[in-house]
N, C-alpha and C positions, 0 to 999 in steps of 0.2 A: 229264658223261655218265653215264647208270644205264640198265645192262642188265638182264634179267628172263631168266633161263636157265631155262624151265618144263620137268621134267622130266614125258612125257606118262604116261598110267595104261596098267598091266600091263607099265610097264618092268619090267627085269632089270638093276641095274647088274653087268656083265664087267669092266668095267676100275679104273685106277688112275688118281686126277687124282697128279702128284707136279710142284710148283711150285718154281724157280727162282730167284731175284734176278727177278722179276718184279711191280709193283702190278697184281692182278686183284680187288681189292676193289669195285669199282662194278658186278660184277657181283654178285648173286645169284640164288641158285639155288632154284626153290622145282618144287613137284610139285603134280598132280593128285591125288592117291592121298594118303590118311594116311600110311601107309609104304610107304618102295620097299625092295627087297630087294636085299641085297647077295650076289652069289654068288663065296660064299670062298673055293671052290677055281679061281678067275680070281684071284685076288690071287698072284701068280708075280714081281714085279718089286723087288727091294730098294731101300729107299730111303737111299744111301749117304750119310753125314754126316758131322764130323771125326771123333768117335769110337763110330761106333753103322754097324756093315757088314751084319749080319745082321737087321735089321728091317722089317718088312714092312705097310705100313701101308695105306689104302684111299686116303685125303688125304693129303697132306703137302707140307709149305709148310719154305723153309728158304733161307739165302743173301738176307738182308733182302728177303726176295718175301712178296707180302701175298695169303691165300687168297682166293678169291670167299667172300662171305656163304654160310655153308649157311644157310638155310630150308627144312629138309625132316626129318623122322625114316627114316636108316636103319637097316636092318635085317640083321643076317648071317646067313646061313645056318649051321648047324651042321656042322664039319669037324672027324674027331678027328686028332689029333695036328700040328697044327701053331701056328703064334702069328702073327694079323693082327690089325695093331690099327686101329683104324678111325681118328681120326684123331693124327697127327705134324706136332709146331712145334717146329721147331729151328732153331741158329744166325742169331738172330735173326730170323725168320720170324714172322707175324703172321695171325689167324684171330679169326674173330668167327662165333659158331653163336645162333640165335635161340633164346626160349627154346620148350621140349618140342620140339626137335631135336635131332638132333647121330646118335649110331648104336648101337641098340641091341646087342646078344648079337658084342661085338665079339671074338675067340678071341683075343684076345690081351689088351691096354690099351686102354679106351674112350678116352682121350686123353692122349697123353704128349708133355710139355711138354718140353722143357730145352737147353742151351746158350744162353740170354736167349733163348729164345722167350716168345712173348706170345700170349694165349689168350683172349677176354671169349667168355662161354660163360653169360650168368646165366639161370637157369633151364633150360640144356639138359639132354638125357638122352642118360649114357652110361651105364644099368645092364645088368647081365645080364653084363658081359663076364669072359670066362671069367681074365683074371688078375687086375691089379687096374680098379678106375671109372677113376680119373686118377693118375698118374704126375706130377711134376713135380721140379725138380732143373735145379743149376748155375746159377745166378741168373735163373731164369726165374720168369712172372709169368702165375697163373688165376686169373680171375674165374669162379668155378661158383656162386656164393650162387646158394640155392633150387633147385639143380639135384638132377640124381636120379644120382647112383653106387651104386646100393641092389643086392644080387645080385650083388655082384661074387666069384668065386671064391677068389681071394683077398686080399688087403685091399684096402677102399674106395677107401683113398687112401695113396700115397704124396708124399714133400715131403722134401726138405731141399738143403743144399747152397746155402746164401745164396735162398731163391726166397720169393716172395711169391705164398700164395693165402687168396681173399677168399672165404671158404666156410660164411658164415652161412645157416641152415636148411637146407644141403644135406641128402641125405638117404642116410647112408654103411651102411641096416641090411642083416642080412642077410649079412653079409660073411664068406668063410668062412676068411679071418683076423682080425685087424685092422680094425678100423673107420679109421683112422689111424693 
């Protein structure tokens, strides 16, 4: 079974998807619109994990639950002072983003991977985001080859802690620490 979640044009995403111990992978999501816009100051809902209580993400998959396909480029709104990251894979949690998708000018981490979460993202785009592009850690596993973390505030990328990412030609410039 394969679903097609078409989001329609001149949406406004308000809300938060935050998955479970649930398979929603035979969905995908795709949109009319080149970009949908995420509006940041709706992102109000934490998304609590074994050790991570204060983060706030737009996706998030975790509790071996498998995200629906993104196929769509979003986009955040600019909000000062706070930290949303667009999307979160943890505790074994599983996501796949196609590539030139994924969420642009994310105020916080454009995708952060960790506690064996699992990520294939080749080609997507998480730049602009206001901390770092991708986060990863705790033996968790990203695919971002040829994707774009380029504009990240500050560093491109971070990594360690037993994890494996596959990040040939990404593209980390621009970063206003750390490229890695």
């Amino acid at each position: 079974m394969k679903i097609e979640l078409r989001v329609l044009s001149g949406f406004v995403m308000n809300e938060q998807v935050h998955i479970r111990g649930i398979d929603l992978g035979y969905i995908t999501i795709t949109a009319e619109d080149e970009e949908v816009e995420i509006n940041t100051n709706a992102i109000t809902n934490p998304f609590i994990v074994t050790d991570a209580t204060g983060e706030y993400p737009v996706w998030a998959v975790a509790d071996g639950g498998v995200m629906p396909i993104i196929d769509v480029l979003f986009v955040m709104t600019e909000a000062s002072g706070v930290s949303r990251h667009g999307l979160m894979v943890a505790d074994g949690g599983r996501a796949i983003v196609r590539p030139e998708k994924g969420v642009k000018n994310a105020q916080g981490t454009g995708i952060y991977v960790f506690n064996s979460g699992s990520a294939s993202c080749f080609g997507a785009d998480f730049s602009f985001a206001k901390s770092q592009g991708a986060r990863v850690f705790r033996g968790s596993y990203l695919n971002i080859r040829e994707g774009n973390l380029s504009n990240a505030g500050t560093n491109g990328m971070y990594m360690g802690s037993s994890s494996i990412v596959e990040a040939m030609r990404v593209d980390l410039s621009n970063a206003g620490g750390r490229a890695l």
